[in-house]
C-alpha positions as CSV (number, residue, x, y, z in Angstrom):
1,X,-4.6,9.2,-22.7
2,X,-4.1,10.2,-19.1
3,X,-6.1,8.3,-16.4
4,X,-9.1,10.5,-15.5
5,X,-7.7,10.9,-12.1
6,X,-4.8,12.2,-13.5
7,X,-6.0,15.5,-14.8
8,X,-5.8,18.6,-13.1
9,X,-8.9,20.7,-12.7
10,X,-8.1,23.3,-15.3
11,X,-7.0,20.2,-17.7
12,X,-10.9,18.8,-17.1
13,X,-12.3,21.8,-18.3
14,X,-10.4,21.7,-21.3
15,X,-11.5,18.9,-21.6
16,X,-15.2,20.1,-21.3
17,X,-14.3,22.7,-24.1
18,X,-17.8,25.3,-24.0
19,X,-19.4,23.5,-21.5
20,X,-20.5,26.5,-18.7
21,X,-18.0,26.8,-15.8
22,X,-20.1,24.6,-13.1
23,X,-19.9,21.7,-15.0
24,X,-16.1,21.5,-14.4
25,X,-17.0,21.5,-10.8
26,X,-20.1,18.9,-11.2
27,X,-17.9,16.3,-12.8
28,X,-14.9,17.2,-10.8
29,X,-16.9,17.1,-7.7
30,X,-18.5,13.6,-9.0
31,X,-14.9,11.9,-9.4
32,X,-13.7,12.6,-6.4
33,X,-16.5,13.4,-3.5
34,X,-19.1,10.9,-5.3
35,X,-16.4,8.5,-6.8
36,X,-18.7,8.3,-9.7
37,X,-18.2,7.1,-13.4
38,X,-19.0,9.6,-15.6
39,X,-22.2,7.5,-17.1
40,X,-23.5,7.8,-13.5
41,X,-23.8,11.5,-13.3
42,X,-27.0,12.2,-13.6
43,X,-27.3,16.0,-12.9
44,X,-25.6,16.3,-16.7
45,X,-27.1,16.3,-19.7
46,X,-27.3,12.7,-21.3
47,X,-25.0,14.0,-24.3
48,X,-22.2,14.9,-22.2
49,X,-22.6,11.7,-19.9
50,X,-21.9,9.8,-22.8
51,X,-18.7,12.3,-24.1
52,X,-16.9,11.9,-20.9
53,X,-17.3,8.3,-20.7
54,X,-14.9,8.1,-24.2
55,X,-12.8,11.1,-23.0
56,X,-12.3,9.6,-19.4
57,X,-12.0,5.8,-19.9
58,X,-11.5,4.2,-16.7
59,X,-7.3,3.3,-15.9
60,X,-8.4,0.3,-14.5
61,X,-9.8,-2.6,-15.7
62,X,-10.5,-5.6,-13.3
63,X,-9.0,-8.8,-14.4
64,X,-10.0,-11.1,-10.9
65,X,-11.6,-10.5,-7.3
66,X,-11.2,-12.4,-4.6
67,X,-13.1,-12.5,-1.7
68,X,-13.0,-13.8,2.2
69,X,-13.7,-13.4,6.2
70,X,-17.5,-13.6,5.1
71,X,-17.0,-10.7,2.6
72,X,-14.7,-8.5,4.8
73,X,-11.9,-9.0,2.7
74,X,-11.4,-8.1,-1.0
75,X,-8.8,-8.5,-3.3
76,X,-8.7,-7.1,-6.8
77,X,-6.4,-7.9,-9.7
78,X,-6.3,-4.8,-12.1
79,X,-5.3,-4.2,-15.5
80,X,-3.7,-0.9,-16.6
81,X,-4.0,0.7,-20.0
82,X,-0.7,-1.0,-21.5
83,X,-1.7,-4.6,-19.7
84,X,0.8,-4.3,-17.0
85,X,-1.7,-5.7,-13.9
86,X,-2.1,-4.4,-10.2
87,X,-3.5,-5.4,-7.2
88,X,-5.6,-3.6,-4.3
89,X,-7.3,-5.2,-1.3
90,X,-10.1,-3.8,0.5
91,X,-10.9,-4.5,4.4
92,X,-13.8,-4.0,6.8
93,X,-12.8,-3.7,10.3
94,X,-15.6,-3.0,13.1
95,X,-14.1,0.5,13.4
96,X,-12.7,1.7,9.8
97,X,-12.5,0.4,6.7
98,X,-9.1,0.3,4.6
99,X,-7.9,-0.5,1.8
100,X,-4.3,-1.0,0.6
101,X,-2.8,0.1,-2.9
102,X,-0.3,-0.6,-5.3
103,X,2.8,1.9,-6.1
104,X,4.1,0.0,-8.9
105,X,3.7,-2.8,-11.0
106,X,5.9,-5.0,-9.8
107,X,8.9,-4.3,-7.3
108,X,12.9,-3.5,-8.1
109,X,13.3,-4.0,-4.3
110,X,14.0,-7.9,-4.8
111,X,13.3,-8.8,-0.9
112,X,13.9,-12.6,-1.1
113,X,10.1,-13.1,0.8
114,X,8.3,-11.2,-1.3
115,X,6.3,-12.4,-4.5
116,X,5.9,-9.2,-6.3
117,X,10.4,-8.8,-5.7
118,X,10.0,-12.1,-7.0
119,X,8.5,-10.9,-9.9
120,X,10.5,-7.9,-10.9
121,X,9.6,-4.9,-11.7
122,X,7.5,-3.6,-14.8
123,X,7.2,-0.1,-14.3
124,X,5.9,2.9,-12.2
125,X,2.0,3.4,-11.5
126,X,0.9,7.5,-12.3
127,X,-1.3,9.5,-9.6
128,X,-4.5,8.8,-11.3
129,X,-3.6,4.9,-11.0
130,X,-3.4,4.7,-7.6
131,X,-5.9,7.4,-6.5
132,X,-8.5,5.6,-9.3
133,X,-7.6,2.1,-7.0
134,X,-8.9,3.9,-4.0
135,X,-11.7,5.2,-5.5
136,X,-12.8,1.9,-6.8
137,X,-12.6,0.3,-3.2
138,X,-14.7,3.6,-1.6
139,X,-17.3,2.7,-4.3
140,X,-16.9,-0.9,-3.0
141,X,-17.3,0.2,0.9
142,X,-20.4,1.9,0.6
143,X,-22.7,2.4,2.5
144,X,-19.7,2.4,4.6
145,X,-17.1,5.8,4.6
146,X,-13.8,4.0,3.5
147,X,-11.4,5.6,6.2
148,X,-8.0,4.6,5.6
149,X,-5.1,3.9,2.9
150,X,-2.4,2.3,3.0
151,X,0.3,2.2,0.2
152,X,1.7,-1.3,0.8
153,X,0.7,-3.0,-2.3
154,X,2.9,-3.9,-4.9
155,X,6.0,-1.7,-5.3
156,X,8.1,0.1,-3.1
157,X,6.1,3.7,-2.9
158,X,9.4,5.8,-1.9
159,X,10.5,4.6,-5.1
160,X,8.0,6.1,-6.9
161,X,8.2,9.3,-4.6
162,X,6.2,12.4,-6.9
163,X,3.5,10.4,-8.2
164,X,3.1,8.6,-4.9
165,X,2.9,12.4,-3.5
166,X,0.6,13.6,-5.9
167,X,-1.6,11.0,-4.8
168,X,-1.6,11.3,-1.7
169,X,-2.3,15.2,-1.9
170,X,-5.3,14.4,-4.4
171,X,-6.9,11.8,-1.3
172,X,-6.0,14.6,1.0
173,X,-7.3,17.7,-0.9
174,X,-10.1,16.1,-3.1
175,X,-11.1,12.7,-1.4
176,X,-11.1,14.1,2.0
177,X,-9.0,11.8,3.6
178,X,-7.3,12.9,6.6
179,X,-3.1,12.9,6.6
180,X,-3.1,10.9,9.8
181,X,-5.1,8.0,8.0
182,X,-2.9,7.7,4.9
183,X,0.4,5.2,5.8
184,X,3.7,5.3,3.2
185,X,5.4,1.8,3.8
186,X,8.9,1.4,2.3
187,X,11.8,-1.2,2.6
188,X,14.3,1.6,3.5
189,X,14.6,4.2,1.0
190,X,16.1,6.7,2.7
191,X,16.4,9.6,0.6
192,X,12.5,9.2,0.8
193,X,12.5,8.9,4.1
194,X,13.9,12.3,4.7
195,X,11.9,13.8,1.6
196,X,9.0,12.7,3.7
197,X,9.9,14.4,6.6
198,X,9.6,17.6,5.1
199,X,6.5,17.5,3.9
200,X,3.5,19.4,4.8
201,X,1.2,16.5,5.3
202,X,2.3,14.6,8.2
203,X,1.1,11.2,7.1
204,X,2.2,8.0,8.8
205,X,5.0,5.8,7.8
206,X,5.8,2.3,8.4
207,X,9.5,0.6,7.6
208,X,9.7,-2.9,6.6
209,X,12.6,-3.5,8.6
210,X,12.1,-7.7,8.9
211,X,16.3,-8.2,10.2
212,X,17.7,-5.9,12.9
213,X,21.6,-6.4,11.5
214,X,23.0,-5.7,8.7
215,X,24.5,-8.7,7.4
216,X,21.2,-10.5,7.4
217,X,19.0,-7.6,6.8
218,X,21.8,-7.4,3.4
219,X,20.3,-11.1,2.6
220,X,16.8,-10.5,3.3
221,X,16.2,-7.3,1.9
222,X,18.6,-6.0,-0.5
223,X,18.6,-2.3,-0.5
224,X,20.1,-2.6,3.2
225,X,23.6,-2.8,1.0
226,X,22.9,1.0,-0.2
227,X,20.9,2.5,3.0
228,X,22.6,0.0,5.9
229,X,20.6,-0.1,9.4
230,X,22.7,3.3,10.8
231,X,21.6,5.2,7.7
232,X,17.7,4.3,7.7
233,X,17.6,4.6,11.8
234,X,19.2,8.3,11.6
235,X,16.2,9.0,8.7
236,X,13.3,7.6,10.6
237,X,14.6,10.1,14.1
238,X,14.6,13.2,11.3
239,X,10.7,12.2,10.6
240,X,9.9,11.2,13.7
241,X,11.0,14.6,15.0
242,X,10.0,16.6,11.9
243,X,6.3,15.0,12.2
244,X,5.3,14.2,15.6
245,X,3.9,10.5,14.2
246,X,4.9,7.4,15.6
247,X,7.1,5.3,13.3
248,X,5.9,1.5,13.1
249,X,8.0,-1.2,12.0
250,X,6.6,-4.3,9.8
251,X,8.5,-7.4,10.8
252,X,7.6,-10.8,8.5
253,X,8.1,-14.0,11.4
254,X,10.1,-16.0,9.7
255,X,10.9,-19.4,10.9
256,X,14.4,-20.2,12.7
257,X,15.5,-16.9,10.2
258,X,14.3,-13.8,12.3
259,X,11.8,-14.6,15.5
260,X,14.5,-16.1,17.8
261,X,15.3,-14.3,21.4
262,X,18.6,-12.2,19.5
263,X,16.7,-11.2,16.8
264,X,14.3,-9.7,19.7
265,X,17.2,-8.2,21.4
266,X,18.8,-6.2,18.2
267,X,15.4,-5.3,17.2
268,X,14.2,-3.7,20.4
269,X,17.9,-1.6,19.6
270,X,17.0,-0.3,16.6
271,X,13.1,0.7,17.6
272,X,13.5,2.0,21.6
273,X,15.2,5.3,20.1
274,X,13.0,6.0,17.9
275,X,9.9,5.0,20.2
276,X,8.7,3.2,17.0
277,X,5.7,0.5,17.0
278,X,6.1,-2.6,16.2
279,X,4.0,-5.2,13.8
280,X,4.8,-8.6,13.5
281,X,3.5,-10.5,10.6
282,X,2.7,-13.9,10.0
283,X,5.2,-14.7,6.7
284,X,2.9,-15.2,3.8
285,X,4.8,-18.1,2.2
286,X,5.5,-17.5,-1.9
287,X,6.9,-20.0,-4.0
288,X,9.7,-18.7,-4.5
289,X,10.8,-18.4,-1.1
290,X,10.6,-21.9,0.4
291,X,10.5,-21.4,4.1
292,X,7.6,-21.4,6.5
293,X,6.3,-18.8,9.0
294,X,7.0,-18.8,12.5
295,X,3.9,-20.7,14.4
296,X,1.6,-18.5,16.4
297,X,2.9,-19.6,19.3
298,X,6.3,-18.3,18.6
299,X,4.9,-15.4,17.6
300,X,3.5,-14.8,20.6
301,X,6.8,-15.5,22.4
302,X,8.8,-13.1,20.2
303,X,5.9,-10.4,21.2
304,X,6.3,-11.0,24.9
305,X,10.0,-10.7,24.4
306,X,10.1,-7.3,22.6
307,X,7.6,-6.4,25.8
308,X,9.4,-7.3,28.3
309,X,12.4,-5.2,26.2
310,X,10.3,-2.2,26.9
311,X,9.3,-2.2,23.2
312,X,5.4,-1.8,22.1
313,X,4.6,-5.2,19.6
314,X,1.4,-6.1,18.6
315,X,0.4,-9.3,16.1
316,X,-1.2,-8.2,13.1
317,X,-4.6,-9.4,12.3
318,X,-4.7,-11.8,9.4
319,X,-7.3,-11.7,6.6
320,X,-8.3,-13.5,3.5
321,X,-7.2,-16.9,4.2
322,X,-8.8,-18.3,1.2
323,X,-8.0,-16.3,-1.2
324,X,-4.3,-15.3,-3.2
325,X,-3.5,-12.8,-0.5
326,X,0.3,-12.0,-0.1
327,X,1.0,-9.3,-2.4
328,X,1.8,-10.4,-5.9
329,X,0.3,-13.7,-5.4
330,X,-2.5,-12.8,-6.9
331,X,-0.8,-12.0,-10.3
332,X,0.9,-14.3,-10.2
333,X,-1.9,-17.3,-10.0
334,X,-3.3,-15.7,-12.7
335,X,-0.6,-15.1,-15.1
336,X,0.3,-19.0,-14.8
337,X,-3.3,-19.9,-14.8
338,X,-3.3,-22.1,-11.5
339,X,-3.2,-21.5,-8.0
340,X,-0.5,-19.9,-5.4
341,X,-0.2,-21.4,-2.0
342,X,-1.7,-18.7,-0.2
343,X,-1.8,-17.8,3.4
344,X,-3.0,-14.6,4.9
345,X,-3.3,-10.7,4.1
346,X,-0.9,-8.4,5.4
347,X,-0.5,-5.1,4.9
348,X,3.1,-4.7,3.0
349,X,4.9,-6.0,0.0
């Protein structure tokens, strides 16, 4: 049975079968404006309430939820229809409110860093899975107008390219989300990249890039063997041009393996074409990738340096210390029944 946010309008009213016309738009309107379960709708008749609750079971169901920063952070573990699980975490800032979404369950990307690569990969999320994750979190928000998406949940979303889309033009055309507040992160998939660039919607994108050469970039993230640093550079300039948006990068300080002063130097290379923005994380450590992040204060350093290299750096905001936070870590902790070493929330895989 397709998630309910998979259906198309004309496949809901099938759905409602002799129902009158205006009640396709009541409960269409209700999904996606209201973010309502059908049980909740109270304009239709009690009967029907309690039809569509059996003919549009939820896709989610939620296994765990975390929460931190006083409330400001959540972090959901979900489970699909066939028990693969998902996770989605939700964040109040004092001037938006986002939340960041799963692609996938699991990754095939296999970033060494990374605990959902760590993982593998199970299989691909439909539409109605990851718009159903975002309408959970706006139900979560209120009173507050959630404002922002961000795909940088499990999965690589580029790899998942037409249900990703579909998506994204359901919380575009239905949600009323605007283009400019919905960000595609991806490890390098170019082929995406430059379907991305032709599309109508000129959302944002962000590029885990993490090593500025190839021959460590081949170590740290994999798919750098198939779409090397020249490659995804001459894709981001086609969508950079084809847009107008500024590119950001995502960059994960890792100690003594990417945050020292040449790292800086091939970095600001690659982004000063492309007048790209760049994020520096805090490394979430995983168990499966025993290193440690670089300290703030080399963070800091590394910042000043890609500054002073005439490249824009900022050091992104970390959130939900207490809880399973690094993508996949969550899962993980679960599925073994104990407790991942956790550090912070950041917004990619």
């Amino acid at each position: 049975m397709p998630a309910p946010y998979d259906l198309s309008r004309q496949e809901l009213a099938e759905i409602l079968g002799d129902e009158p016309a205006f009640r396709t738009r009541q409960v269409w309107d209700g999904l996606h404006r209201r973010v309502q379960r059908p049980e909740e709708m109270t304009e239709l008749p009690a009967a029907l309430r309690e039809q569509l609750s059996v003919a549009l079971p939820r896709a989610l169901t939620e296994v765990s939820r975390q929460s931190a920063d006083d409330g400001q952070t959540t972090k959901w573990l979900w489970a699909l229809g066939d028990g693969a699980q998902v996770e989605a975490v939700l964040m109040h800032y004092p001037d938006r409110v986002t939340v960041c979404v799963s692609t996938q369950a699991g990754c095939a990307m296999a970033c060494q860093f990374c605990a959902t690569g760590q993982a593998g990969f199970q299989r691909q999320l439909s539409a109605g899975e990851i718009v159903e994750q975002v309408a959970e979190a706006m139900r979560a928000a209120q009173p507050r107008r959630l404002s922002n998406v961000v795909f940088m949940g499990m999965g690589e979303p580029l790899a998942n390219y037409d249900r990703v889309w579909r998506a994204v033009t359901r919380l575009h055309g239905e949600m009323g989300l605007s283009a400019r507040h919905l960000t595609l992160s991806t490890v390098g998939v170019v082929p995406g990249i430059r379907r991305l660039a032709g599309e109508r919607l000129p959302v944002n994108l962000a590029v885990s890039l993490h090593a500025a050469n190839d021959e460590k970039r081949d170590a740290l993230v994999p798919i750098n063997k198939r779409y090397p640093l020249a490659d995804l550079a001459a894709a981001c300039a086609e969508y950079v041009k084809a847009t107008g948006r500024r590119l950001s990068i995502e960059w994960a300080m890792i100690h003594d393996v990417n945050d020292q002063e040449s790292d800086a130097l091939e970095l600001a290379r690659f982004a000063r074409p492309l007048g790209a923005h760049v994020n520096l994380i805090p490394l979430n450590p995983t168990p499966g990738y025993a290193v440690r992040g670089t300290s703030s204060g080399g963070v800091r350093r590394f910042r000043d340096q890609l500054e002073n290299l005439g490249v824009n750096a900022t050091i992104r905001m970390t959130r939900g210390a207490e809880i399973d936070a690094a993508c996949g870590q969550l899962a993980a902790s679960v599925t073994r029944g104990g407790t991942v070493p956790s550090a912070n929330v950041v917004l990619g895989r």
